[in-house]
C-alpha positions as CSV (number, residue, x, y, z in Angstrom):
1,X,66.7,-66.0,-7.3
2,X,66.6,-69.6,-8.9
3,X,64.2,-72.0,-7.6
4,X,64.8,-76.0,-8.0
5,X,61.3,-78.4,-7.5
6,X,62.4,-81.9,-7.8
7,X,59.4,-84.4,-7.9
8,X,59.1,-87.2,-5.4
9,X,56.9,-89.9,-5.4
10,X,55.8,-91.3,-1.7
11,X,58.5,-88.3,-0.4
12,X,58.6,-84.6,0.3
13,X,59.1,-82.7,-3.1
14,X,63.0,-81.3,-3.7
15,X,63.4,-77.7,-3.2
16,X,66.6,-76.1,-3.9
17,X,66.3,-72.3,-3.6
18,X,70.0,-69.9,-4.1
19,X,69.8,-66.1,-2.6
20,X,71.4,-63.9,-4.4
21,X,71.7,-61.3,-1.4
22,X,74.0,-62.6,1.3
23,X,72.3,-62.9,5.0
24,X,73.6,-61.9,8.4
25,X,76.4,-63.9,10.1
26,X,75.5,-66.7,12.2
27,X,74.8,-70.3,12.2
28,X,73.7,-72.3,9.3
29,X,70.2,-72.8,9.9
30,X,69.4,-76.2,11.8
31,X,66.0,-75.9,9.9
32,X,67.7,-76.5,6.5
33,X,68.8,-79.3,4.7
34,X,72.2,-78.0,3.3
35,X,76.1,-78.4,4.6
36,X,76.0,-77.6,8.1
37,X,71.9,-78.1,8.8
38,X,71.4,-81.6,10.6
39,X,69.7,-84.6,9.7
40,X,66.3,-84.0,10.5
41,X,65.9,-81.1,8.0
42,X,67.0,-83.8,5.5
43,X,64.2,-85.9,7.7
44,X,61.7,-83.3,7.0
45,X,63.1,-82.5,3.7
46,X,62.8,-85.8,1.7
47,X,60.8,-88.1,4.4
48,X,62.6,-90.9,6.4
49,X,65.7,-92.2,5.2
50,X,65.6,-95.2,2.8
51,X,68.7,-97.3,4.7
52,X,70.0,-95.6,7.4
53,X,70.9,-92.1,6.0
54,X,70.6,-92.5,2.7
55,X,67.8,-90.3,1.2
56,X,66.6,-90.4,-2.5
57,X,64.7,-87.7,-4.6
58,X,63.9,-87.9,-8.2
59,X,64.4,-85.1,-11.1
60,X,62.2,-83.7,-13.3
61,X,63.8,-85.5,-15.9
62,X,63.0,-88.9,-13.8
63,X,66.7,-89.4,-12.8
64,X,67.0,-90.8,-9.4
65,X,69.9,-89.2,-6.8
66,X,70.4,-90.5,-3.5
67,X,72.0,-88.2,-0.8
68,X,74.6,-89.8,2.1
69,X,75.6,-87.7,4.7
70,X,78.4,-87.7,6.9
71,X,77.8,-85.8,10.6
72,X,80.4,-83.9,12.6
73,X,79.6,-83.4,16.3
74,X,80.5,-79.7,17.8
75,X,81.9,-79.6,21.1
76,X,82.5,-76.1,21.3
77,X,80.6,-72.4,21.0
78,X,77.0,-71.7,20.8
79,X,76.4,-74.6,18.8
80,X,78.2,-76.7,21.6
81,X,76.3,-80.5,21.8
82,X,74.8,-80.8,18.1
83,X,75.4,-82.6,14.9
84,X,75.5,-81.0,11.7
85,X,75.7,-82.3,8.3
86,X,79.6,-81.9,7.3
87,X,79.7,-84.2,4.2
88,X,77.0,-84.3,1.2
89,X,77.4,-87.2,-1.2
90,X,74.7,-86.9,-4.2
91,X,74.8,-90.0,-6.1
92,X,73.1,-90.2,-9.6
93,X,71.6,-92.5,-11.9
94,X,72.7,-90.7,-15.0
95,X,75.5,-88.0,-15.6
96,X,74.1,-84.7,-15.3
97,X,74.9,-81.1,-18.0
98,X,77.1,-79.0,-16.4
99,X,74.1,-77.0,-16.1
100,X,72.1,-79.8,-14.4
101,X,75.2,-80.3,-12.1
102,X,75.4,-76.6,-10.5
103,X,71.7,-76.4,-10.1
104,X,71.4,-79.6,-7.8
105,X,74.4,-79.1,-5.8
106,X,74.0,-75.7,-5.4
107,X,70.5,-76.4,-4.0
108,X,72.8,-78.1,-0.6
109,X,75.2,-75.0,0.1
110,X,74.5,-72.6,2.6
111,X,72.9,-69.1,1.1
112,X,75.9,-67.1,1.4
113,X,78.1,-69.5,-0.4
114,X,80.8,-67.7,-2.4
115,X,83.0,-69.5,-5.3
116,X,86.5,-69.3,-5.1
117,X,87.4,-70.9,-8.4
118,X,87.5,-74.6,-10.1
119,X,89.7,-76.5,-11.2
120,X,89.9,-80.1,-13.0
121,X,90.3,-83.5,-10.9
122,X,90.4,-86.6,-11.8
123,X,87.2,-87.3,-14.1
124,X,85.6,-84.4,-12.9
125,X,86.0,-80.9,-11.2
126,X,86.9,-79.6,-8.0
127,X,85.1,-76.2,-7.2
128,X,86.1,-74.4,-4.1
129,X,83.6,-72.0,-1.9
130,X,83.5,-69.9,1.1
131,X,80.6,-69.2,3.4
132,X,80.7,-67.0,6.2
133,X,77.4,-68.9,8.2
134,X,79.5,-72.4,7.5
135,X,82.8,-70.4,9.3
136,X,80.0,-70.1,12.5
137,X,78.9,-73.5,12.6
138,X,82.0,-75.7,11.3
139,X,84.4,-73.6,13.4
140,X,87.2,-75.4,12.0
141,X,87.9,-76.6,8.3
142,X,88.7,-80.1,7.6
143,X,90.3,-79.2,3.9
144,X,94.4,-78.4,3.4
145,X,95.7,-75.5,1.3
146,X,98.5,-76.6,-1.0
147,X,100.9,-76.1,2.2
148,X,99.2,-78.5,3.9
149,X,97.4,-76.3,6.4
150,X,94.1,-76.3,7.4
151,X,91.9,-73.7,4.9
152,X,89.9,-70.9,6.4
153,X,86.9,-71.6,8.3
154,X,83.8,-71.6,6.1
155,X,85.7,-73.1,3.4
156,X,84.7,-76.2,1.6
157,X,84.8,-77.9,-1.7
158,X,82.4,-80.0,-4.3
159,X,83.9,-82.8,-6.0
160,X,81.8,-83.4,-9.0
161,X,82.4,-86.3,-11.9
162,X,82.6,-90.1,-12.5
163,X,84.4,-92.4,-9.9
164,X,84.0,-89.3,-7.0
165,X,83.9,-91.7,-4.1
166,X,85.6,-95.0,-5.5
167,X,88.3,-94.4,-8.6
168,X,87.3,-95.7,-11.9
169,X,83.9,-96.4,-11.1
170,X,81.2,-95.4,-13.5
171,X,79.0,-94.0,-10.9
172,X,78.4,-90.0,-11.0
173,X,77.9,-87.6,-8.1
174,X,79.1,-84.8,-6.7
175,X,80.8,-84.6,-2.9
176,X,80.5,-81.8,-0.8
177,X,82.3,-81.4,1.9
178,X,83.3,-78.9,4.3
């Protein structure tokens, strides 16, 4: 088990924690701020958003990373009626180590996450995961295969690199979206 505390001054501390065993199949937690746990876990998380939804937390290395999220409403199944968090945007101050990278984002997908593979893009890398609790709450995948067809349930990817969000800007981040 790997256990991330980020420090934050006047905010909730940042606590990314990654299971190695993989849970039972349902719903991604609402209680968690991850993909597909709503807002108010990030609320309860990391204190009141900044500006709207944005949120910020700072590293133990004093690098500050502010978090945007983008909601998807569910009309249909159990979860009928209630916004989850389909789109994580962590912005950073500096350029994180590869090893710096994996440990924050990683910290934002669900438990049972499984990786699929990587692959370069752009000025980064795209890695590619599967999680069978996302496949219960985001019933439908908004990412194409190759083909063009919608990808498995549960599937989602993080975009990680410089110029993520707007091409060739010098910002880093990573995007996760499902």
């Amino acid at each position: 088990m790997i256990v991330i505390t980020l420090s934050v001054s006047a905010c909730a501390p940042f606590t990314g924690l990654v299971k190695t065993s993989t849970p039972g199949i349902g719903p991604v937690p609402a209680d968690r701020a991850i993909l597909g746990g709503t807002e108010a876990a990030f609320t309860r998380q990391y204190g009141p958003p900044y500006v709207q939804d944005l949120y910020r937390f700072v590293t133990p290395t004093d690098g500050t990373v502010t978090i945007a999220l983008g909601m998807r409403h569910i009309f249909t199944g159990q979860l009928s009626g209630q916004l989850r968090v389909q789109l994580i945007y962590l912005r950073s101050d500096t350029e994180w180590t590869p090893q710096e990278r994996e440990a924050v984002y990683r910290a934002f997908l669900p438990e049972d996450s499984v990786a699929l593979g990587n692959t370069p893009q752009g000025e980064g890398t795209k890695y590619l995961y599967r999680s069978a609790s996302l496949a219960v709450t985001l019933t439908q995948s908004a990412l194409l295969d190759a083909s063009g067809k919608n990808e498995p349930p549960g599937t989602f990817e993080v975009l990680c690199g410089r110029g993520i969000l707007v091409s060739g800007s010098d910002t880093f981040g990573c995007l996760i979206h499902g």
